[in-house]
Z-matrix of the N, CA and C atoms (Angstrom, degrees):
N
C 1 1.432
C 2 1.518 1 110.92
N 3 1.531 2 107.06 1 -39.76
C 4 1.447 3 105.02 2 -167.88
C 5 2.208 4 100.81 3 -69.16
N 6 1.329 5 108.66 4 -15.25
C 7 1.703 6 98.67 5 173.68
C 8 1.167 7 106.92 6 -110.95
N 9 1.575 8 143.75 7 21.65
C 10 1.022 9 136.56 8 144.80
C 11 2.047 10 107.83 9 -80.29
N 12 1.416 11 110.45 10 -47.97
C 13 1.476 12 96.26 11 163.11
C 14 1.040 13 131.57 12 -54.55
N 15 2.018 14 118.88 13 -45.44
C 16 1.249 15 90.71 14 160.10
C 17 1.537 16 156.93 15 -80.40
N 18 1.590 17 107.45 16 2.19
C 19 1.578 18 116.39 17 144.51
C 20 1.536 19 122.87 18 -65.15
N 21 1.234 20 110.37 19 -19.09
C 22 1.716 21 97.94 20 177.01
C 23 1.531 22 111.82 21 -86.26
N 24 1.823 23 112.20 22 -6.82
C 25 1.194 24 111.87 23 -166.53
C 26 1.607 25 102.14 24 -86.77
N 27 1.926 26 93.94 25 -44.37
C 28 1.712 27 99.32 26 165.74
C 29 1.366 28 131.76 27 -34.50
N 30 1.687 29 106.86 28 -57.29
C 31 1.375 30 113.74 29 -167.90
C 32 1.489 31 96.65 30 -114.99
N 33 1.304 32 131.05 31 63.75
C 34 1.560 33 147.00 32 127.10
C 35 1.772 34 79.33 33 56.77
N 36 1.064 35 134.94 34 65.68
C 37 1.546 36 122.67 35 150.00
C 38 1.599 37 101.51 36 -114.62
N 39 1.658 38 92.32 37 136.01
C 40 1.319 39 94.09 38 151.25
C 41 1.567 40 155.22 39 -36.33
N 42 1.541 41 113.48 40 131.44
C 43 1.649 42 101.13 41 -173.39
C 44 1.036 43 146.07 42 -84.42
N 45 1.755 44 94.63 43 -26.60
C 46 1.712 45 140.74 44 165.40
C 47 1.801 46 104.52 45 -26.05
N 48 1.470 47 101.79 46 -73.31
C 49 1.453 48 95.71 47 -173.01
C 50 1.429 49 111.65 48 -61.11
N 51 1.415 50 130.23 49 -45.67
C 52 1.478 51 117.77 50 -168.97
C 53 1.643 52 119.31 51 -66.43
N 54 1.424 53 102.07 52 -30.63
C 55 1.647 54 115.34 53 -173.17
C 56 1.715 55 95.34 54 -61.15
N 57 1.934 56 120.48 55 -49.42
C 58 1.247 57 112.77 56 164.78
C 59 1.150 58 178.56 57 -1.21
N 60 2.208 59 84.26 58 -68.97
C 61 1.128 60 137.22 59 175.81
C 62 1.803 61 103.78 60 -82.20
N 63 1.776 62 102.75 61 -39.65
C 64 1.480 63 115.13 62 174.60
C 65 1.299 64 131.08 63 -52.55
N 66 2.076 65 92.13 64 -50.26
C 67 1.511 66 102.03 65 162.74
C 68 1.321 67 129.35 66 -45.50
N 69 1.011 68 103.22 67 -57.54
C 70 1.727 69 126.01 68 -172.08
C 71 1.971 70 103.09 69 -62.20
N 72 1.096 71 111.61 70 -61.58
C 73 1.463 72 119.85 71 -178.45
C 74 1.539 73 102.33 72 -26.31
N 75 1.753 74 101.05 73 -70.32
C 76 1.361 75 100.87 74 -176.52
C 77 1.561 76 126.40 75 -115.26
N 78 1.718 77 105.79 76 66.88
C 79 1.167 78 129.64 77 -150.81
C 80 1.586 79 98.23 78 -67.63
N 81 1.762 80 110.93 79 -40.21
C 82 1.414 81 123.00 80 -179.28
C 83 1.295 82 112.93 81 -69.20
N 84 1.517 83 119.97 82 -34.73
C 85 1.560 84 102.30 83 179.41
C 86 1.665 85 111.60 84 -110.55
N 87 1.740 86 145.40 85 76.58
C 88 0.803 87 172.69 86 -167.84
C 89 1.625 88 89.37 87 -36.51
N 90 1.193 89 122.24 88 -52.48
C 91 1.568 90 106.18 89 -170.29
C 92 1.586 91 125.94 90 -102.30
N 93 1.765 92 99.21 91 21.21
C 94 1.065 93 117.87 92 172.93
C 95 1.469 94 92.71 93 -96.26
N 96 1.157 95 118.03 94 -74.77
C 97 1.676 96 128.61 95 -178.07
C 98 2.011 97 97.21 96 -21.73
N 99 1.407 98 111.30 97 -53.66
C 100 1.554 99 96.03 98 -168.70
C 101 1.120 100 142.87 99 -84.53
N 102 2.003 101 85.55 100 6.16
C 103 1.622 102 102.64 101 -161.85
C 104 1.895 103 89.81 102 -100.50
N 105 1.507 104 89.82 103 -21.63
C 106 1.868 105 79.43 104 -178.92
C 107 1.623 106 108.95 105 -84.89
N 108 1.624 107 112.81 106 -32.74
C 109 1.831 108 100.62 107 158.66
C 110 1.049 109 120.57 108 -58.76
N 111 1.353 110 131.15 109 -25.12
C 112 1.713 111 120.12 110 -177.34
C 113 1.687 112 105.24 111 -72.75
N 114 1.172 113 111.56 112 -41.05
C 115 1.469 114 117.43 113 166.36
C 116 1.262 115 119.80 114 -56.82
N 117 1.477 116 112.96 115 -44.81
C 118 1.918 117 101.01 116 -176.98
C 119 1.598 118 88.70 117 -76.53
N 120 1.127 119 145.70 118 -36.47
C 121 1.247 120 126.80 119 -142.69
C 122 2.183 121 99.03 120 -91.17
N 123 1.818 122 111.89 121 -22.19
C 124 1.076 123 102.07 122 -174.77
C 125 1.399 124 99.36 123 -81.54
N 126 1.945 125 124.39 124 -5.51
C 127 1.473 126 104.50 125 -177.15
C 128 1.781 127 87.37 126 -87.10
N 129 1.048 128 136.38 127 -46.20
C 130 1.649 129 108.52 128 -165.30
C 131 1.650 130 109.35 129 -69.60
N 132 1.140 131 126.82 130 -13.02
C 133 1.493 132 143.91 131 177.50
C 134 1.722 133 101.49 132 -49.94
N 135 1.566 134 94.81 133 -62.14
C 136 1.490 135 116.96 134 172.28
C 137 1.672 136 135.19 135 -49.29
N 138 1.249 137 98.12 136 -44.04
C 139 1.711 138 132.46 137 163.97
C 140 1.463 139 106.91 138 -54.75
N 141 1.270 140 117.55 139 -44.07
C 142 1.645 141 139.47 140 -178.85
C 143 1.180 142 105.12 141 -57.95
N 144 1.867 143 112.53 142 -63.17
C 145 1.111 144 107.02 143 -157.04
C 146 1.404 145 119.02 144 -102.71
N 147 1.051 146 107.21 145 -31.16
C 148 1.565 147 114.86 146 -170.42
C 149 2.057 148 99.48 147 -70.06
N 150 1.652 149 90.19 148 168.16
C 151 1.649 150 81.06 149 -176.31
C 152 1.988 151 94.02 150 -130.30
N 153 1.374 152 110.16 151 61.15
C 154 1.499 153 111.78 152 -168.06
C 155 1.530 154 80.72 153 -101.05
N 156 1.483 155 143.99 154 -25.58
C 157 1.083 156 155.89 155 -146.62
C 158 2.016 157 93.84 156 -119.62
N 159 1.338 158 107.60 157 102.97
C 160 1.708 159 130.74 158 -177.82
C 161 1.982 160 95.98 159 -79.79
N 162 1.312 161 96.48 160 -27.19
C 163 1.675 162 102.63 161 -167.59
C 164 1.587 163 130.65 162 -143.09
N 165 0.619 164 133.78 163 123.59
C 166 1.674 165 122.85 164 167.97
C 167 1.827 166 115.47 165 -103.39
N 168 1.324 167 124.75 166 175.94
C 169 0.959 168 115.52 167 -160.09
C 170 1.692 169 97.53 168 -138.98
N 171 1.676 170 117.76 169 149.56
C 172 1.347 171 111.80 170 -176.61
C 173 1.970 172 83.87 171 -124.68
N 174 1.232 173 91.99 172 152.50
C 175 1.768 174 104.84 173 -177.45
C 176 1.458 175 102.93 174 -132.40
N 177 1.418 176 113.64 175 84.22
C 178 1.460 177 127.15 176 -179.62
C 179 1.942 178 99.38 177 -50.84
N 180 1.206 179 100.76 178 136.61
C 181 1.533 180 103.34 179 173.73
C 182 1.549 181 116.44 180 -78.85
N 183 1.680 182 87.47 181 142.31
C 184 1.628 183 108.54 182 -164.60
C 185 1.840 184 96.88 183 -69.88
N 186 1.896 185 88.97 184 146.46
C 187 1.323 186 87.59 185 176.76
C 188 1.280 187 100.33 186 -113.24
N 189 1.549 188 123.97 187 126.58
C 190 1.373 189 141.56 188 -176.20
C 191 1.700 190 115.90 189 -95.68
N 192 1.778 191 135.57 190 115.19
C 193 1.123 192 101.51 191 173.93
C 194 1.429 193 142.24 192 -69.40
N 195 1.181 194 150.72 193 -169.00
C 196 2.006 195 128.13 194 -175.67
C 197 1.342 196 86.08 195 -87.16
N 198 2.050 197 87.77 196 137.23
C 199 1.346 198 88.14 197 178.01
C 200 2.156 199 92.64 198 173.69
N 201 1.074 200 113.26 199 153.65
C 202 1.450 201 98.29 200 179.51
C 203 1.611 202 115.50 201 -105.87
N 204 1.667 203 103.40 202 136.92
C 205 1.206 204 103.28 203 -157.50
C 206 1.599 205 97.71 204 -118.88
N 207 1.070 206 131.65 205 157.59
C 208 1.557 207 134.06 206 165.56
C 209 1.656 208 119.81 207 -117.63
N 210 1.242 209 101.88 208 118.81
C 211 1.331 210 119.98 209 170.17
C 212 1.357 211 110.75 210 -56.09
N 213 1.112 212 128.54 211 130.45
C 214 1.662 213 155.78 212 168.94
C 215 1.330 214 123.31 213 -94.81
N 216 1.386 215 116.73 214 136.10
C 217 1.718 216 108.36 215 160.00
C 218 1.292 217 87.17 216 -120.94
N 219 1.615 218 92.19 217 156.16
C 220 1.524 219 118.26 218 165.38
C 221 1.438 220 120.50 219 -21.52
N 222 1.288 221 113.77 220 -85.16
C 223 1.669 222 129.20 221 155.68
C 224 1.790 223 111.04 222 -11.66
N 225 1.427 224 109.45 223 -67.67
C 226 0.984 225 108.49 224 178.98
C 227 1.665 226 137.40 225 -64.29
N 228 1.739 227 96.04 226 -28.02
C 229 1.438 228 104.05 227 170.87
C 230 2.070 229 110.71 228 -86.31
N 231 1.443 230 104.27 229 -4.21
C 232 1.232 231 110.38 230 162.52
C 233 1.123 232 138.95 231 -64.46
N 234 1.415 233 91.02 232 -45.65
C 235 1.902 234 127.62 233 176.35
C 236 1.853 235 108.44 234 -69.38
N 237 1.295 236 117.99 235 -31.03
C 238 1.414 237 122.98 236 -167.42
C 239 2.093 238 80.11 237 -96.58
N 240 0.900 239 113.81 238 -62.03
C 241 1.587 240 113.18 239 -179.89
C 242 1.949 241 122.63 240 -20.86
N 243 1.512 242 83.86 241 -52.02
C 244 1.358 243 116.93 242 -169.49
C 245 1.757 244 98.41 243 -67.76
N 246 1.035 245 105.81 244 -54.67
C 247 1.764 246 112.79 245 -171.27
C 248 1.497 247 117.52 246 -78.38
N 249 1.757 248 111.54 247 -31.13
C 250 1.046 249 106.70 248 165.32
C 251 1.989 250 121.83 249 -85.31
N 252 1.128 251 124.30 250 -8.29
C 253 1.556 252 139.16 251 151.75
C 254 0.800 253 96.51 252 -46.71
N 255 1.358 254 132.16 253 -92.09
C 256 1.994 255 159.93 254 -169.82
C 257 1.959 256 90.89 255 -30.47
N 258 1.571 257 114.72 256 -51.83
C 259 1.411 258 98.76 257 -163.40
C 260 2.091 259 109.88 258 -80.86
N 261 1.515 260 107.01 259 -20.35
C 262 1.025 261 110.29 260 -158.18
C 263 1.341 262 103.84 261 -93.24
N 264 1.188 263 121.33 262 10.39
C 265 1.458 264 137.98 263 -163.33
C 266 1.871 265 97.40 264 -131.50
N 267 1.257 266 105.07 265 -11.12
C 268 1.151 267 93.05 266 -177.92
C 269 1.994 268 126.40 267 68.13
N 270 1.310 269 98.00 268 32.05
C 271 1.430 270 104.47 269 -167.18
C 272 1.625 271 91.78 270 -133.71
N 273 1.518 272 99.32 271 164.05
C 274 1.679 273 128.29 272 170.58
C 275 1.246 274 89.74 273 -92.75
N 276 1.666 275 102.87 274 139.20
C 277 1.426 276 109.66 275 163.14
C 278 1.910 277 102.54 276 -104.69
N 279 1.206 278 95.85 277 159.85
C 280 1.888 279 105.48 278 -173.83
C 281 1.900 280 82.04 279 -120.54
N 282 1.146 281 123.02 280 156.53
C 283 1.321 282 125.46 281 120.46
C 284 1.197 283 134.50 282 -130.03
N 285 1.229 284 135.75 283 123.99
C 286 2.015 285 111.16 284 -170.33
C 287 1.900 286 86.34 285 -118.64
N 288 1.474 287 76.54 286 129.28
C 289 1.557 288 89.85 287 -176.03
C 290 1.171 289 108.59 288 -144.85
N 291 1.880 290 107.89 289 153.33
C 292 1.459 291 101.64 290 -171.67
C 293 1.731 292 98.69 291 -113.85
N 294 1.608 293 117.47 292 134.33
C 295 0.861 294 122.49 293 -155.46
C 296 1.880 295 110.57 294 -88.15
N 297 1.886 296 99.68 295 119.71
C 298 1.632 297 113.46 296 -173.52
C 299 1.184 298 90.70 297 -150.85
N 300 1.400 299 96.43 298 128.75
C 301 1.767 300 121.26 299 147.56
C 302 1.881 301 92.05 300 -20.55
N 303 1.448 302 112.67 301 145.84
C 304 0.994 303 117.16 302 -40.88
C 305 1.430 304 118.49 303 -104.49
N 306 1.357 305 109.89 304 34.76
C 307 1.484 306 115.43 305 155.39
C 308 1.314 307 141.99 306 -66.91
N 309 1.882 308 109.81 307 -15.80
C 310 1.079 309 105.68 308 -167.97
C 311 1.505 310 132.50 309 -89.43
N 312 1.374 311 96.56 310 16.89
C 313 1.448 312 120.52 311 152.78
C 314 1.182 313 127.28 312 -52.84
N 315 1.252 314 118.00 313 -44.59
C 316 1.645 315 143.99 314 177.11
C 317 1.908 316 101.78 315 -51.99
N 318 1.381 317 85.21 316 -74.60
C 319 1.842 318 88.02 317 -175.01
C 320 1.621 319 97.46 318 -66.83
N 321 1.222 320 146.57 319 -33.20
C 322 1.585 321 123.30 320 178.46
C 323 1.659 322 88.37 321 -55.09
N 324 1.117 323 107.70 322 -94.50
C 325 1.598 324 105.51 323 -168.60
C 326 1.372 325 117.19 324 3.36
N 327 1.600 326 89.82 325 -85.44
C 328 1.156 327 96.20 326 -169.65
C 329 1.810 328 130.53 327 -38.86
N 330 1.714 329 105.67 328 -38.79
C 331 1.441 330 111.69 329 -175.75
C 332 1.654 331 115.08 330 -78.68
N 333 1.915 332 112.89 331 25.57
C 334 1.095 333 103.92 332 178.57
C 335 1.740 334 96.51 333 -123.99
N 336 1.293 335 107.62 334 27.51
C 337 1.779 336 92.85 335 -171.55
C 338 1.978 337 83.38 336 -127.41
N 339 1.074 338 132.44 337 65.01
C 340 1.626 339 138.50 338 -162.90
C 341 1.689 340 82.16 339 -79.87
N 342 1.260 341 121.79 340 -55.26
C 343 1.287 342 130.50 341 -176.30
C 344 1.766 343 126.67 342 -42.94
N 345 1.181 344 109.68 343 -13.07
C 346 1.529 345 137.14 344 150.20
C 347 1.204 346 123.95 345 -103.53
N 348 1.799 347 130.46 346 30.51
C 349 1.113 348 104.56 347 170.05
C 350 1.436 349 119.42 348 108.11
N 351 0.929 350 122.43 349 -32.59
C 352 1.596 351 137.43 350 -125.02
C 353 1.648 352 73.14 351 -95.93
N 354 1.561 353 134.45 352 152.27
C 355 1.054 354 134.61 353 139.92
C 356 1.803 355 104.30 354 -134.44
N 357 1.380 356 111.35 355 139.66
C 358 1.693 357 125.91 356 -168.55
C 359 1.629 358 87.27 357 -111.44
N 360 1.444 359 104.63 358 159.24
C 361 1.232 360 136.90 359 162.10
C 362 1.550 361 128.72 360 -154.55
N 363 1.367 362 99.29 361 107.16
C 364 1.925 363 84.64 362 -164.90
C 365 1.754 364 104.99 363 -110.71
N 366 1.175 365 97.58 364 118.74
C 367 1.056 366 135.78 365 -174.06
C 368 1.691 367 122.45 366 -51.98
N 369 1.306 368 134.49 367 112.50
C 370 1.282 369 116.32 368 179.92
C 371 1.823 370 134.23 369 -70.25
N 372 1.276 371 113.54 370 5.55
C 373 1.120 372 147.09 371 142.62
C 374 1.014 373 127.85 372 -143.89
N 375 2.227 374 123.01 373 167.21
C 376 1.247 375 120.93 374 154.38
C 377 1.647 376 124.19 375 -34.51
N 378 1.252 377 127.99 376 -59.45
C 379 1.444 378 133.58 377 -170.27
C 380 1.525 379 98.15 378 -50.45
N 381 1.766 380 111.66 379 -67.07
C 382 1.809 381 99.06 380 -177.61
C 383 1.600 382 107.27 381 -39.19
N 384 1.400 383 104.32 382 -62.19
C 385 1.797 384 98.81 383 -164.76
C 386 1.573 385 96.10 384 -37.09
N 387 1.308 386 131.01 385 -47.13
C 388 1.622 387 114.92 386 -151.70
C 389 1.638 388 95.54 387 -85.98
N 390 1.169 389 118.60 388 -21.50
C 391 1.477 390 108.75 389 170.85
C 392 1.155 391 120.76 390 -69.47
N 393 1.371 392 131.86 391 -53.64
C 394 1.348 393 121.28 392 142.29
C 395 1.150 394 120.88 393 -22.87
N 396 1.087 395 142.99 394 -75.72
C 397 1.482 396 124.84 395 -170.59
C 398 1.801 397 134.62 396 -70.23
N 399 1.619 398 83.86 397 -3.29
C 400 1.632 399 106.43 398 174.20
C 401 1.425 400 99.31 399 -84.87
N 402 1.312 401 108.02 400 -64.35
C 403 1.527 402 118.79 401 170.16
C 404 1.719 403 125.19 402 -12.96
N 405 1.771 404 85.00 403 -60.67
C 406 1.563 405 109.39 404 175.72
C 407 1.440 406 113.17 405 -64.25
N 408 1.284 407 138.15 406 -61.95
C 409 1.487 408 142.34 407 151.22
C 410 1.327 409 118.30 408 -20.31
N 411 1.155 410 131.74 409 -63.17
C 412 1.281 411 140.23 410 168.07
C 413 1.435 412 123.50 411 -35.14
N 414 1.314 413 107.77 412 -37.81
C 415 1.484 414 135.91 413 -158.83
C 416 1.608 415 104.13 414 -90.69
N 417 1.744 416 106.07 415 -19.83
C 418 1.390 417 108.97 416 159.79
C 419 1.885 418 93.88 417 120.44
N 420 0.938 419 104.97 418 12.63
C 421 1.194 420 100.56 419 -176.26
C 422 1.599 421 111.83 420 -100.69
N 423 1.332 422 127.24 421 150.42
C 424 1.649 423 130.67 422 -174.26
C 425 1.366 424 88.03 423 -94.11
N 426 1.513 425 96.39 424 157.95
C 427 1.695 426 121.44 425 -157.23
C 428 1.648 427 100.59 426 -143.84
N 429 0.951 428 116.81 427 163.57
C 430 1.290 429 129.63 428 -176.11
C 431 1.640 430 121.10 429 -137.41
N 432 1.427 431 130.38 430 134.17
C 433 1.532 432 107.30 431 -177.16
C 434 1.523 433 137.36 432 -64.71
N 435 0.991 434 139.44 433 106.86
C 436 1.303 435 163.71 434 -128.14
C 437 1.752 436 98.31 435 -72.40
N 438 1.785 437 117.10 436 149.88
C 439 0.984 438 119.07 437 -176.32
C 440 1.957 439 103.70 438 -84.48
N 441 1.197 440 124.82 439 148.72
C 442 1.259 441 140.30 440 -148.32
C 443 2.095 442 88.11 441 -37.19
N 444 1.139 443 131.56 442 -60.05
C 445 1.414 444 143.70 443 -150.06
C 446 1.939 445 97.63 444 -99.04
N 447 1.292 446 92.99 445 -75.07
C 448 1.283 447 94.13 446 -149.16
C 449 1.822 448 100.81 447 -76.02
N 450 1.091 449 133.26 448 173.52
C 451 1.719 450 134.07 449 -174.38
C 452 1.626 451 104.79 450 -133.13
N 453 1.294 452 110.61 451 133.29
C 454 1.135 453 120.72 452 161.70
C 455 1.868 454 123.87 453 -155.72
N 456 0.961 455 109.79 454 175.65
C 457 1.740 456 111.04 455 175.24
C 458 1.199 457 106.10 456 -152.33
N 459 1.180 458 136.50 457 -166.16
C 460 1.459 459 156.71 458 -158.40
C 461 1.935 460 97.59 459 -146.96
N 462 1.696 461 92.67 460 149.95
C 463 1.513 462 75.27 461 170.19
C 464 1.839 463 86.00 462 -144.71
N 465 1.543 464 103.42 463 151.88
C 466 1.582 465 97.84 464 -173.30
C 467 1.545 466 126.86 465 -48.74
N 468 1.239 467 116.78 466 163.63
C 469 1.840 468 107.86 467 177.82
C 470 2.073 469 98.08 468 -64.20
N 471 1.160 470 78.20 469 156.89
C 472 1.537 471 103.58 470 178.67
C 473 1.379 472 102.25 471 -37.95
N 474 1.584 473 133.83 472 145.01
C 475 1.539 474 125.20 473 163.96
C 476 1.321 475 112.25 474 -102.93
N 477 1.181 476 121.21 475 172.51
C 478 1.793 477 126.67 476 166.90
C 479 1.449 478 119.55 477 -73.17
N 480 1.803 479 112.55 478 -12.93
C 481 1.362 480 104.20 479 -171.30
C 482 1.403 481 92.38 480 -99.73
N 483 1.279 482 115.00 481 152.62
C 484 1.520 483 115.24 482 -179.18
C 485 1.556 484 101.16 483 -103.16
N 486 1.763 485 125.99 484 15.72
C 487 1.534 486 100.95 485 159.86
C 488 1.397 487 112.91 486 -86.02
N 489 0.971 488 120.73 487 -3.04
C 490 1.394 489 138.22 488 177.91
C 491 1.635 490 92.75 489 -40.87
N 492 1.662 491 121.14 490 136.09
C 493 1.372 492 132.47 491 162.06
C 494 1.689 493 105.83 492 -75.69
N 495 0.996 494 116.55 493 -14.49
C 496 1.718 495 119.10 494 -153.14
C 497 1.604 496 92.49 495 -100.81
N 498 1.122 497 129.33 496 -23.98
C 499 1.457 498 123.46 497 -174.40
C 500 1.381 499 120.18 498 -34.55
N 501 0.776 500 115.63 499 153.83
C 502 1.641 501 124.63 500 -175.28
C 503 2.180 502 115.37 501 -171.22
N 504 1.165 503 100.39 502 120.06
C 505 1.410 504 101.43 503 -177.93
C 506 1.422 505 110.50 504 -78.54
């Protein structure tokens, strides 16, 4: 709390709504709620006083035209990244991943788009996930470098010759 105040102190946002949002959050435990406002309020307190900070910053609000927009997370614009690569390349994507905060967004995603290709494997540890995907490489398939946690590669579209290791019906 105390470095979320002092970013709200940086970039001139209001405190009103979060202190609010604070109340309310932890409406049941009263001296939790005040111990985390005394904290947001000693980090913008801090922001105030100290002079380690040469500058602060104001972030005029974006003007958007009407129109409906969808919010993204990372993960998720990863997961659409990943499938649209895999299709434009003309490849199946694999991932075998072992499922952790906060990757495991990636493999949910991913194991709901089967209809592109996509095949998931979640792994009962890191090492399986990377064996799997070593596994998969080995097997003749092209690979790609893996997102920090979870492992995956691509393997080419199916060929016509059936000595091909990569075949797949």
């Amino acid at each position: 709390m105390f470095a979320l105040g002092l970013l709200s102190w940086m970039y001139h946002r209001p405190t009103e709504g979060t202190e609010r949002w604070l109340t309310s959050k932890f409406a049941r435990k009263p001296d939790i709620a005040a111990a985390n406002i005394a904290a947001y309020r000693a980090g913008f307190n801090f922001g105030e006083t100290t002079e380690d900070f040469a500058v602060s910053y104001e972030v005029a609000p974006a003007t958007f035209p009407a129109g409906t927009y969808r919010n993204i997370s990372g993960n998720l614009a990863l997961s659409y990244g990943l499938i649209a690569a895999a299709q434009q390349a003309y490849l199946p994507l694999y991932l075998g991943s072992y499922p952790i905060t906060p990757a495991s967004d990636i493999l949910h995603e991913l194991s709901r788009h089967k209809n592109f290709g996509v095949r998931t494997f979640q792994a009962e540890d890191e090492i399986a996930g990377i064996g799997a995907a070593l596994g998969a490489a080995f097997g003749g398939s092209s690979r790609s470098p893996p997102p920090p946690v979870p492992v995956w590669r691509s393997s080419p579209r199916p060929s016509a010759s059936p000595s091909r290791s990569n075949c797949r019906s």
